[in-house]
N, C-alpha and C positions, 0 to 999 in steps of 0.2 A: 391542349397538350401541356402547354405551361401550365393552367392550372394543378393539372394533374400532379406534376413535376413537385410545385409548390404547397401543396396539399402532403406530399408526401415527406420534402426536405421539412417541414415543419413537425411534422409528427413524428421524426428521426431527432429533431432538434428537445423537444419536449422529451422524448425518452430518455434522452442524454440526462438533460438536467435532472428529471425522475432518479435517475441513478444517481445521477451526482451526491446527489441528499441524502440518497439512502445510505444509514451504517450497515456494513456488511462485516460479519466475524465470521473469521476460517477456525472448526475445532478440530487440530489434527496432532502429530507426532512430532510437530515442527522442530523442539525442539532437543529432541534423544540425539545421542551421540553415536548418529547413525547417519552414514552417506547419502544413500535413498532416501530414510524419510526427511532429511531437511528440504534435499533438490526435491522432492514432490510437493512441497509446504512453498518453497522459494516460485514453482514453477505454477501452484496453481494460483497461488495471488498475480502473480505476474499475467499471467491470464485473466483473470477476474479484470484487474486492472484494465487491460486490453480492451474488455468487454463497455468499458466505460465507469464500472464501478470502483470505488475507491473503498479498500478492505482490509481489515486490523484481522492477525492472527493473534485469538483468545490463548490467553500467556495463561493454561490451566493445567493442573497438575495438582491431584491429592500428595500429600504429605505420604499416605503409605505407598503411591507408586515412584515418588519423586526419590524415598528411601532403598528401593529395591532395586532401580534402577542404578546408584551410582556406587551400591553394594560391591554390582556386577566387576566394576571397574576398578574399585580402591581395595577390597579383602584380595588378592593375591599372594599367593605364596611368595611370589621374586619379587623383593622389590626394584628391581630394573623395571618389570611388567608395568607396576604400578606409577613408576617416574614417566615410562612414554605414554601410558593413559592419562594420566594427568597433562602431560603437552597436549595429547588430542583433546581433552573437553576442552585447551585453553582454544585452541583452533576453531573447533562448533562456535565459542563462548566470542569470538572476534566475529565468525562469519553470520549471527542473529544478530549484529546491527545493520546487516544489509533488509531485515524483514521489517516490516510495520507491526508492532507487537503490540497489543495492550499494556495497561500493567499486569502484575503477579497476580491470581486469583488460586486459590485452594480450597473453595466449595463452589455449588452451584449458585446459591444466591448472591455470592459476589460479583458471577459472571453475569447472572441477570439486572443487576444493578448497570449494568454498560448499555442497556439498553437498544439491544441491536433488531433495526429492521426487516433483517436476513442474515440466516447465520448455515455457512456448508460444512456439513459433515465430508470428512475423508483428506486425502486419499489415501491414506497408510491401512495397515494392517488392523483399525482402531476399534473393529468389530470380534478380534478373536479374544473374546472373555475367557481365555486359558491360556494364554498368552506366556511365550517362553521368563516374562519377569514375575508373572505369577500375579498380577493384581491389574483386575479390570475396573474399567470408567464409566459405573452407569451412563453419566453424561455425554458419554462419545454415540451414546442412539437416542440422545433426545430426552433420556427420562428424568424430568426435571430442568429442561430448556425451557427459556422462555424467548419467543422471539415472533416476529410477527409471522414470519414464512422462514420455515426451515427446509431444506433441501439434501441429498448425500452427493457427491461427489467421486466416483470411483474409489468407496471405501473396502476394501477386504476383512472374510472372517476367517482366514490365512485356512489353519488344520481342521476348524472347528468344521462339521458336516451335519447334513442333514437328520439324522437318526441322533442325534445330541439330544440331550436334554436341555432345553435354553434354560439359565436365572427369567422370572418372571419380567423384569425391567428391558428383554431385549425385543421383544414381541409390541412391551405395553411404551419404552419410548417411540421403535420405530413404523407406528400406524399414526404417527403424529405426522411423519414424514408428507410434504407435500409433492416432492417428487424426491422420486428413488432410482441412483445410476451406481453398478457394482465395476469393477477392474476384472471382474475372473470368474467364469462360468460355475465353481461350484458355489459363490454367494448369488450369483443371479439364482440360480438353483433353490437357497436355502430361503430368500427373497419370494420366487415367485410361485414353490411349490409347498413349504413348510407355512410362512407366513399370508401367503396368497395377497398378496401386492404388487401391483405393477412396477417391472423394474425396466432398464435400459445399460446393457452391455457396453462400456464406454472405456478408453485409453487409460493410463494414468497419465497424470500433468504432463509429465517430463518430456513424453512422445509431442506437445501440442506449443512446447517455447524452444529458442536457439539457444545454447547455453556459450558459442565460438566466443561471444565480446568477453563471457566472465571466466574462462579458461585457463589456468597458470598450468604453462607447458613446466613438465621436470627437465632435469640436466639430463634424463637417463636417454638413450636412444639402444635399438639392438637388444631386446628386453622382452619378456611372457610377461603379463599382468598376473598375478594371482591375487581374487580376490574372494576369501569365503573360507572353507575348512572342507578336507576332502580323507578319502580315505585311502588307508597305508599302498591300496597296490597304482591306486589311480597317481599318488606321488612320487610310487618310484615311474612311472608312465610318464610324468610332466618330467621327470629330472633327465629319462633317455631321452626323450624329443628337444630338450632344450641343448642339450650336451651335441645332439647328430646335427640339429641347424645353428650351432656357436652362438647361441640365445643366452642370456642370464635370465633368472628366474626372480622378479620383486614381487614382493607381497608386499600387496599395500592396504591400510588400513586394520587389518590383523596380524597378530606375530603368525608365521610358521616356518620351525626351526629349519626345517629342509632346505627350503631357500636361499638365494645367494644374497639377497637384501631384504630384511624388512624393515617397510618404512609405515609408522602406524600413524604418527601424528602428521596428518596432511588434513588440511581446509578441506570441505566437499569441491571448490572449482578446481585443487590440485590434483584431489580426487579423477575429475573431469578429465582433466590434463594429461594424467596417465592411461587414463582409456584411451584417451586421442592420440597419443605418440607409442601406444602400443606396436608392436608385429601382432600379435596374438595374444585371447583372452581366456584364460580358465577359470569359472567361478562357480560358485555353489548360492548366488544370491537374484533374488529378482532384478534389482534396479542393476549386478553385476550384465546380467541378460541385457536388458533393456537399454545400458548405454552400448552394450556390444552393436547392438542394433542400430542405432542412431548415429553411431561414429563409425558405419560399415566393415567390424572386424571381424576376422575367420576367430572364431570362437570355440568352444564345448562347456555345457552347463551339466553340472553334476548335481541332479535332481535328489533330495534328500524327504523322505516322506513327510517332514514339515514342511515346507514346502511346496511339494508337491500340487495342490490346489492351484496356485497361483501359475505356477511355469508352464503348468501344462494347456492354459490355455491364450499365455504366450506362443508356446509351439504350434497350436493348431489355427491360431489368426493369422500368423506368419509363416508357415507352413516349416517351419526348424527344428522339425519332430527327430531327425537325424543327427540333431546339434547336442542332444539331451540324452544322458547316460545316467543308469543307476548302477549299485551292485549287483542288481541281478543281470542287467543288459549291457553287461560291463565290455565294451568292444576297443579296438587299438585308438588310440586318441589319436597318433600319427596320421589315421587313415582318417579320421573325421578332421582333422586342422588343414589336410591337406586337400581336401574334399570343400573347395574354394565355392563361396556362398555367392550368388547371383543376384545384386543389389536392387538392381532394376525393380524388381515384380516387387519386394520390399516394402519399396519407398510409394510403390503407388498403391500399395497396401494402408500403410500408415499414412498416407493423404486421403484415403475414402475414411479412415474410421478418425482421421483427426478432425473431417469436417461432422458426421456424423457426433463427434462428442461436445465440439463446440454450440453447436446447435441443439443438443440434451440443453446445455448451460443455459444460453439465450431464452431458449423456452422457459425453460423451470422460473429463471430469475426475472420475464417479463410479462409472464403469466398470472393475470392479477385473480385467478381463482382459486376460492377457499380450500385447504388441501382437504376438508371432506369432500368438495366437488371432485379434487381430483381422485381420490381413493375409492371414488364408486365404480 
């Protein structure tokens, strides 16, 4: 029985060190000036880490996405707009010294010059080559990776659907793939019926780390969260429900003028912070969804057909399919906030599929075989 015992602690001991050596690169969103995608970039290293592995998020970014990107944020009409965008990048720009980054890379063969062991694809949106900035990363599927074992990570291809016409590079990086895990049933979908490769339905990051130790509570308390963009009848909706229970209404992270506060430049843990000290949350965003969940708040998601892919098989893991309103299934929000969400069945939701995802991980990144072994 000892032998057994020691037979085993020894071969747990050797796998450690096998990691330990191994460089591992995360390519993902980590660093857009975006709430979600940092905590999904923050959360999955932090996992990897967990795992035993010690992991550099690849600092990549083309030149024409890096351009279009902060277009978004600095061409504004008001320049008020543009002063509190500028405090938020400075907020992102402070909170990526908590990440292990490479240096700057703006082609492919720079990032292959780093020489990585294992490099995971995901978990952001890094698959939708139509993407609301308009400029896709061959590199975010592989084509033109070099690494010894490549893997995805609950990456999404958000709007993009099956009946699309793919760019040739999205087919021919991701059969390089040694194992394949999506965030959202229509890319498992576009993965296991379009492309015909084995894929595995898995969490994002965020659902699989604690985020309580990194958390900056606000001053504010008695408050709706708004987080996202919605449309004219749903906010005069949020403005009666917040007026009938003496709630104030803060947007956080986006202006919206309706609002009794907006507050745009907040860090992602402040971010955090205001979900956590919410009453209630109305949003229009995935990871807005996702921490509703994780910080147990009576919520409603205002599902937007971009979108759409992603949330909806949030609602169906979690069964919150009544939490989610469009224009057309437009119902009293009152009657859904007050329609008090039952945590219980939730949480042991998000415990079968957090184990389930960690163990996609384990596998893929312990798996010493070829990924044409694996893709047969």
């Amino acid at each position: 029985m000892f032998s057994v015992w020691l037979i085993v602690a020894l071969s747990e001991i050797k796998l450690q060190n096998k990691l330990l050596n191994m460089k591992v690169g995360i390519l993902t969103t980590h660093d857009e000036i975006n709430h979600g995608a940092y905590l999904q970039a923050f959360a999955l290293q932090q996992t990897l880490n967990n795992l035993g592995c010690y992991s550099l998020l690849i600092n990549y970014k083309s030149f024409n996405y890096l351009f279009a990107e902060y277009k978004i944020y600095i061409c504004q009409k008001n320049p008020v707009n543009i002063i509190k965008n500028l405090f938020k990048i400075s907020k992102f720009k402070k909170s990526l010294k908590l990440l292990n980054c490479t240096r700057h890379h703006f082609t492919a063969r720079s990032v292959n010059q780093e020489g990585f062991d294992l490099i995971v694809l995901g978990s952001d949106e890094i698959w939708n080559y139509s993407n609301c900035i308009g400029e896709a990363m061959p590199l975010h599927f592989a084509d033109g990776l070099q690494a010894k074992k490549i893997i995805s990570y609950a990456p999404s291809f958000g709007n993009v659907v099956c009946s699309d016409v793919f760019p040739g590079y999205v087919e021919r990086g991701l059969r390089r793939l040694c194992a394949v895990s999506v965030r959202d049933r229509n890319s498992f979908d576009i993965v296991t019926n379009k492309l015909k490769l084995p894929c595995t339905l898995v969490l994002d990051p965020t659902f699989l780390i604690s985020f309580d130790k990194y958390l900056v509570s606000p001053k504010y308390s008695n408050f709706i969260l708004i987080y996202g963009f919605f449309s004219a009848d749903l906010q005069k909706e949020i403005t009666r429900f917040a007026i009938k229970e003496n709630l104030i209404t803060i947007s956080v992270g986006y202006i919206n003028k309706w609002c009794d506060k907006n507050i745009v430049a907040v860090s992602p843990f402040e971010w955090v912070g205001y979900i956590s000290a919410s009453k209630y949350v109305v949003t229009s965003m995935y990871h807005g969804t996702i921490f509703s969940l994780k910080y147990k708040k009576q919520f409603c998601t205002y599902v937007t057909p971009y979108r759409r892919n992603k949330l909806e098989t949030i609602a169906e893991i979690f069964g919150v399919s009544d939490r989610m309103i469009t224009d057309e299934t437009f119902s009293s929000l009152s009657d859904i906030l007050k329609n008090r969400i039952e945590y219980l069945p939730i949480d042991q939701i998000i415990d079968v599929w957090k184990s389930k995802s960690i163990n996609f991980l384990k596998d893929a990144i312990y798996d010493t075989r070829s990924c044409e072994e694996n893709n047969t």
